[in-house]
C-alpha positions in Angstrom: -29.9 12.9 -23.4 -26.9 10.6 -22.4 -26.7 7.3 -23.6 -26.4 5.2 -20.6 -24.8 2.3 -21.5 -25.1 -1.1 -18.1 -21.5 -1.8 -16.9 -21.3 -5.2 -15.9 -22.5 -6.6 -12.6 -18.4 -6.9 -10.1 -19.2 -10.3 -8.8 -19.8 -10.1 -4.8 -16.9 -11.1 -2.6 -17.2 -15.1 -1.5 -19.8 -15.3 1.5 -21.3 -11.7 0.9 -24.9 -11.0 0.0 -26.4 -7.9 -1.7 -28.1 -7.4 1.7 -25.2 -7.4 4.1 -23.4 -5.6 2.1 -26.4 -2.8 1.8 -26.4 -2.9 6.0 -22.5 -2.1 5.7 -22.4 0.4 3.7 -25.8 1.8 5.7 -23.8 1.7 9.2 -20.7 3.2 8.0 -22.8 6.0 6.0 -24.8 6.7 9.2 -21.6 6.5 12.0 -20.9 9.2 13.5 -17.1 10.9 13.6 -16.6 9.7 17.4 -18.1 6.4 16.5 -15.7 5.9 13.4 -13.2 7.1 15.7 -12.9 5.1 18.6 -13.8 2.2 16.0 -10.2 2.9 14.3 -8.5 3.0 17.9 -10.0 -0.1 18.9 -8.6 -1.9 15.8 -5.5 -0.3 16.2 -4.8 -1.5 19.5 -6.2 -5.1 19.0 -4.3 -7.9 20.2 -2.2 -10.2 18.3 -2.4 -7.4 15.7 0.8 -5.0 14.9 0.2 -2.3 12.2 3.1 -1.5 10.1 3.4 1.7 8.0 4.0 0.6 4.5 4.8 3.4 1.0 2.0 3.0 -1.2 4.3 1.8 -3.8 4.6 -1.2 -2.0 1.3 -2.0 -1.1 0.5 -4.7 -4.0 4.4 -6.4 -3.0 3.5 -6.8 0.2 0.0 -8.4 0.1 1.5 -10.4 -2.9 4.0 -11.7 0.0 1.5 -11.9 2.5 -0.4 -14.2 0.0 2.0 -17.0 -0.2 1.9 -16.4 -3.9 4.9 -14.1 -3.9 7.5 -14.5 -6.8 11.1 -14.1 -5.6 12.1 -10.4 -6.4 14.9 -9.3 -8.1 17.1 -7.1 -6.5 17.8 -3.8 -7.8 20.8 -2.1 -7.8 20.8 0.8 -5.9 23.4 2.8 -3.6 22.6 0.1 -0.6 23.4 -2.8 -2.8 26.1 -1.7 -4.4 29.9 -2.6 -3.3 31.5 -0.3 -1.1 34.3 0.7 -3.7 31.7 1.8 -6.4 30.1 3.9 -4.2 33.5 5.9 -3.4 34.0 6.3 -6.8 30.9 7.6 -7.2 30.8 10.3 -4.3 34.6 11.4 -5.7 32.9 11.8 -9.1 30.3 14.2 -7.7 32.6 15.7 -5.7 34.6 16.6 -8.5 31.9 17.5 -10.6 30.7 19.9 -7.7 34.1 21.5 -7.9 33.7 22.5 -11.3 30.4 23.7 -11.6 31.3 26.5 -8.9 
C-alpha cells in the first residue's frame, strides 16, 4: 500500500470560489469539439483583441512586460547586434574554413 502523503492546498485565484471553479471545469469537460471550436474562433476574432504568435521561450518575457514589472533586458550579442565589420570577418573565416575542410 502507498503512502499517501496531503500536498498542500494551491490557494484559489483572487475572486474564485471552489464552486465556480468546479462549474468550469464541468462545462469545459462536457463541451463538445464544435462547441470548443467555434468558442476558440469567436475569441480569436474579438474586437479590440489582436493575437500575436509568440516562441515558448518567450512566453514568461513577454507577460513579465505586459505586467508593468518588466526589468530592462540586457541585450545579447548575436549576429543582428553585432557591427557590420565583425560580421565580415566572421563569414571570411567560415569561408575559409569551408575551403579547407573540402
Amino acid at each position: 500500500m502507498k503512502n499517501k502523503t496531503k500536498r498542500p492546498r494551491t490557494p484559489l485565484p483572487e475572486g474564485s470560489t471552489e464552486e465556480g471553479i468546479a462549474a468550469l471545469a464541468h462545462y469545459y469537460d462536457n463541451q463538445s469539439e464544435d462547441d470548443a471550436a467555434a468558442e476558440y474562433e469567436l475569441g480569436l476574432n474579438k474586437k479590440g483583441y489582436t493575437w500575436i504568435p509568440v516562441p515558448n521561450a518567450l512566453v514568461s518575457d513577454v507577460r513579465q512586460l505586459l505586467s508593468g514589472k518588466s526589468k530592462p533586458v540586457k541585450k545579447k550579442k548575436t549576429l543582428l547586434t553585432e557591427p557590420r565589420e565583425r560580421l565580415m570577418e566572421m563569414q571570411k573565416k567560415r569561408r575559409v574554413a569551408a575551403r579547407g575542410h573540402k
